[in-house]
C-alpha positions in Angstrom: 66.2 142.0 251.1 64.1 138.5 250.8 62.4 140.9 247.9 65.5 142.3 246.3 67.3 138.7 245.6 64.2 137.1 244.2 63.1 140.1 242.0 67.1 139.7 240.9 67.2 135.6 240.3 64.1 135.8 238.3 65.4 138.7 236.1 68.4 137.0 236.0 66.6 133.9 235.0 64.5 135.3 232.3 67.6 137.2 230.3 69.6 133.3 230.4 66.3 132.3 228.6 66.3 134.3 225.9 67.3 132.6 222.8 69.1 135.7 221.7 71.3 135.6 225.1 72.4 132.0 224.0 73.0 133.2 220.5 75.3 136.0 221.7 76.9 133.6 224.1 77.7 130.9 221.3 78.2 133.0 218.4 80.6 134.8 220.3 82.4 132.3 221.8 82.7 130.2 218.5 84.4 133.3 216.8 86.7 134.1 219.1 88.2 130.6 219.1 87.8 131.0 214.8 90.2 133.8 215.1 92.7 131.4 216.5 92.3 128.9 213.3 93.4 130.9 209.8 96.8 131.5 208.7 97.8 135.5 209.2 100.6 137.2 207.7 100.5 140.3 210.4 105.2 139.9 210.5 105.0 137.9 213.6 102.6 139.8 215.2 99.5 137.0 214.7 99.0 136.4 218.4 98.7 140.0 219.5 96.4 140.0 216.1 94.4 137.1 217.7 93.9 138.3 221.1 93.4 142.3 220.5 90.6 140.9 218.1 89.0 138.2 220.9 88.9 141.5 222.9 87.0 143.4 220.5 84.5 140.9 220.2 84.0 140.5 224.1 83.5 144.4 224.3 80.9 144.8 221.5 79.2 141.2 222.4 79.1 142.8 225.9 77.4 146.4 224.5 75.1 144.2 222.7 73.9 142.2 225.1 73.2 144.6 227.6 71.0 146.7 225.7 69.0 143.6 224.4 69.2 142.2 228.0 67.8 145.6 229.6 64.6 146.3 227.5 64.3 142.5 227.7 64.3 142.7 231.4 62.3 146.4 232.2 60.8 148.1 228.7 59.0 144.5 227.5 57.6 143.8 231.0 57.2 147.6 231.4 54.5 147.3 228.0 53.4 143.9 228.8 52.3 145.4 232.4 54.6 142.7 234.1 56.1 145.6 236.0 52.5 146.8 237.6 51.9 143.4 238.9 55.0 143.4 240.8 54.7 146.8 241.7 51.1 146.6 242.7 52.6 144.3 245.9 55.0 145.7 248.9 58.0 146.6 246.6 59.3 150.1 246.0 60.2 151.2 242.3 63.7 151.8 243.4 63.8 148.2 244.8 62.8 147.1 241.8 64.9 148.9 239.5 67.7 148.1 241.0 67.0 144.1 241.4 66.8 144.6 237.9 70.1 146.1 237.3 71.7 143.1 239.4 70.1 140.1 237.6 71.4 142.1 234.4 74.6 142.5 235.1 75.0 139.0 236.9 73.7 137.6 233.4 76.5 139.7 231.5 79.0 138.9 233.9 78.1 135.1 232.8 78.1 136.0 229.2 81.6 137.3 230.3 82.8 134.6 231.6 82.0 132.5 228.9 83.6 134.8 226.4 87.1 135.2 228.5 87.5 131.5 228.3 87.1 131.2 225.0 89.8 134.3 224.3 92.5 132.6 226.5 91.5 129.3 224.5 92.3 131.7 221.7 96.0 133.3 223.1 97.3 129.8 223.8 95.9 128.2 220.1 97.3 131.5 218.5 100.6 130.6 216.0 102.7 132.6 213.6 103.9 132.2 210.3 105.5 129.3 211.5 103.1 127.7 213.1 99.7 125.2 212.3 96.3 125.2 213.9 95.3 123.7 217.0 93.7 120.9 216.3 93.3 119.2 219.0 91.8 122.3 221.1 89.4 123.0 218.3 88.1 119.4 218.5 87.4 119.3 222.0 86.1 123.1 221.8 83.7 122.3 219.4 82.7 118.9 221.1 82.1 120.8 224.2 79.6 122.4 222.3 78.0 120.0 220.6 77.3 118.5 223.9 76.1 121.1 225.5 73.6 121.8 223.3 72.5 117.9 223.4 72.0 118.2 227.3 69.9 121.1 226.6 67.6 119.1 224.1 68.0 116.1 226.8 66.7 118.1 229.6 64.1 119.7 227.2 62.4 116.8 225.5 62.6 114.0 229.1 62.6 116.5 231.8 60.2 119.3 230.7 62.6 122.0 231.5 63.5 125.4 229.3 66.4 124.2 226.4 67.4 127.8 226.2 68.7 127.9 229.9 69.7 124.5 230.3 71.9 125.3 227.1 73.2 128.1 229.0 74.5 126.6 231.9 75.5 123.8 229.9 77.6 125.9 227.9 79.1 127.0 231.2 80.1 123.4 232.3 81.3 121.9 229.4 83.5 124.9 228.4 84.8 125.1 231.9 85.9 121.0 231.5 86.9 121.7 227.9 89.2 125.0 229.0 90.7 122.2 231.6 91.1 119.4 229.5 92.7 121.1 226.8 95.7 123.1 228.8 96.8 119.8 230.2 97.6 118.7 226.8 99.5 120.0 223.7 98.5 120.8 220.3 100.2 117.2 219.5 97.5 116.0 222.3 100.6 115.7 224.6 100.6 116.1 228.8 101.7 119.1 229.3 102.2 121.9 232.5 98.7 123.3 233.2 97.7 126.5 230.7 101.2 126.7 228.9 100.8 129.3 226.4 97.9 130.5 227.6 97.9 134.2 228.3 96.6 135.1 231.9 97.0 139.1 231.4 93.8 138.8 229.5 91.8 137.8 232.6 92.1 141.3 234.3 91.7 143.1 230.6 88.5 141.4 230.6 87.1 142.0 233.8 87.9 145.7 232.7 85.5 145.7 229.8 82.6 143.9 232.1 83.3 147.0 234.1 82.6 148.8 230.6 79.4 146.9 229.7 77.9 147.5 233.5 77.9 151.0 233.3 76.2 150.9 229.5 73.7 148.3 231.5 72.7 150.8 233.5 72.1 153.2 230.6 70.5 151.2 229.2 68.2 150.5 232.1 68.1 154.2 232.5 66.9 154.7 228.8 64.5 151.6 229.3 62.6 153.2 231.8 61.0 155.6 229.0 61.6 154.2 225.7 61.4 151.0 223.8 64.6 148.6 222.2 64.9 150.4 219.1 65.7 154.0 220.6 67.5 152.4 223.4 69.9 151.2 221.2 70.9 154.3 218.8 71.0 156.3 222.5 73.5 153.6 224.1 74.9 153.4 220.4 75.7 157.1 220.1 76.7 157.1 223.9 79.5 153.9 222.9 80.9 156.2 219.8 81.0 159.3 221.6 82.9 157.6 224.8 85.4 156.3 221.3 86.3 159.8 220.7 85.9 161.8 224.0 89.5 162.2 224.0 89.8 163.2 221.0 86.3 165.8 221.3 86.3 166.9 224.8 89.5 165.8 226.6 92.2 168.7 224.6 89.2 171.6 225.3 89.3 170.5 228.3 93.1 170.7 228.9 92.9 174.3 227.8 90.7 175.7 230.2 87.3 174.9 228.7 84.5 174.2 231.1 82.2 173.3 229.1 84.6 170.6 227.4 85.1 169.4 231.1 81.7 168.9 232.0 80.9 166.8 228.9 84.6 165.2 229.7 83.4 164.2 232.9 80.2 163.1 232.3 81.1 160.9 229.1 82.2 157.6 230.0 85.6 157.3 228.5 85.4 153.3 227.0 89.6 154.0 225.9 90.2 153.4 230.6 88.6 150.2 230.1 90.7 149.1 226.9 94.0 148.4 227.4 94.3 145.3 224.8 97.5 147.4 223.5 99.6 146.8 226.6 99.3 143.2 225.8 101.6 143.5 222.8 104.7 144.0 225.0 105.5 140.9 226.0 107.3 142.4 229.6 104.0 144.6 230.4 101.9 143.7 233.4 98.6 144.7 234.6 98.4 146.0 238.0 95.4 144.7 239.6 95.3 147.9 242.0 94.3 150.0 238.5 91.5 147.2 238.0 90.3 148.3 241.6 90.0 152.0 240.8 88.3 151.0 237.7 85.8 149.3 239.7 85.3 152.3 242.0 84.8 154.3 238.9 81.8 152.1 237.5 80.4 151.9 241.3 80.0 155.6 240.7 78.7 156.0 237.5 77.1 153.3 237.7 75.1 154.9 241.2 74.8 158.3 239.2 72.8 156.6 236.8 70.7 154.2 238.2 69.8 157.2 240.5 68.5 159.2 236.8 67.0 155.8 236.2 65.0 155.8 239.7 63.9 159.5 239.1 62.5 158.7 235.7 60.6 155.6 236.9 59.2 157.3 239.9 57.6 159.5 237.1 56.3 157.0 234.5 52.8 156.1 234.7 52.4 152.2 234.6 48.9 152.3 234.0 
């Protein structure tokens, strides 16, 4: 196990190093709280607008990031022959693979995390017709960045230590203070009850689309095993369209009787279980958190078929 957790922490460690990861993390972040700034005419629907969109963004910020994170992590080490050094020690292939697997999805469970707070930043700064931006939130938003960055440089140019990673976890902290800081206060910078306005039903819709960006992790692990970022990304690209539409292409065949149409049903991860950004526009729906538990049964399981395809095709590929 001493094996597993450190082959994990440093693959964890080298995705949160990645320029591109921090990139993904800000970008994303800074246009989800953007979606909260403009004036929409959407006939009183502007905060459903505002927090349906800070849901897309997490979802295809997540797909992104996982199929950058896993050829990062396997199919560059894989052709640098990283991978043979570790291998040519007492670890297994499976070990390995799978160590992989959990330093990726603890890194997109961070990039996650990140993203959520910034979309129920977004639900409580989203207004209607009627309303004016959030000042005051997007001030100390935006400060928390700016600061974050600068202990990144700090750390960088006095300490020696990597800016990309430092930024990282900065980003973490100061958001986390800034998320605080800013639901104890008002948009006229008044004290206020903790998180008024904000809207906590988001939390378990997001956790249901880090369920969706595991499982496309692990195909994309699966798909890094053998092939290189470019091809990895139209597969897990065609995989994310044809989950869209499997309702629509497999699920009424399969209602009639087709096998066939079941199989390819089954076997399709269906990305529409893992949305469910259109309950939030009834202001009396609820999540249950007992559907978020299935859910997480349902990606342990598809995620274990996988990474078992993923094992068989490494125990095939010559590393030499």
């Amino acid at each position: 196990m001493r094996q597993f957790f450190t082959i994990a922490s440093n693959a964890f460690m080298e995705l949160v190093r990645q320029p591109v990861f921090l990139l993904l993390m800000t970008g994303s972040a800074a246009f989800e709280i953007f979606l909260a700034v403009p004036y929409y005419f959407a006939f009183g629907k502007e905060p459903e607008l505002v927090k349906n969109s800070t849901l897309a963004v997490m979802l295809l910020t997540g797909f992104l990031g996982a199929v950058l994170s896993a050829t990062a992590s396997l199919a560059r080490e894989l052709r640098t022959g990283t991978a043979l050094a570790v291998l040519s020690k007492p670890v297994g292939r499976a070990q390995f693979l799978l160590a992989k697997y959990a330093g990726l999805i603890a890194a997109l469970a961070v990039l996650a995390y990140v993203n959520l707070l910034a979309a129920l930043l977004a639900s409580r700064m989203a207004f209607d017709a009627y309303g004016s931006t959030d000042t005051f939130a997007l001030s100390i938003f935006a400060l928390a960045l700016v600061v974050a960055y600068v202990m990144g440089g700090f750390s960088n140019y006095f300490l020696r230590r990597p800016f990309v990673a430092d930024a990282v976890f900065g980003l973490i902290l100061m958001l986390t203070i800034a998320f605080v800081v800013i639901n104890f206060f008002t948009k006229e910078a008044k004290p206020q009850a903790f998180a008024a306005g904000v809207d906590w039903r988001l939390v378990p819709a997001g956790i249901l689309l880090l369920f969706a960006v595991w499982i496309l992790a692990g195909v994309a692990l699966a798909c890094s095993t053998r092939l290189d970022i470019i091809p990895t990304l139209a597969i897990c690209s065609g995989l994310f369209l044809l989950g869209i539409m499997s309702d629509y292409l497999f699920g009424r065949a399969a209602s009639h009787g087709s096998w066939i149409a079941s199989v390819l049903y089954t076997i399709t991860p269906n990305w529409q279980n893992f949305w469910l950004a259109d309950a939030l526009e009834s202001e009396s729906s609820t999540f249950h958190w007992a559907y978020v538990g299935k859910a997480f049964i349902y990606v342990v399981c598809y995620a274990g078929a996988v990474l078992s395809a993923a094992v068989m095709l490494f125990e095939e590929r010559e590393l030499s």
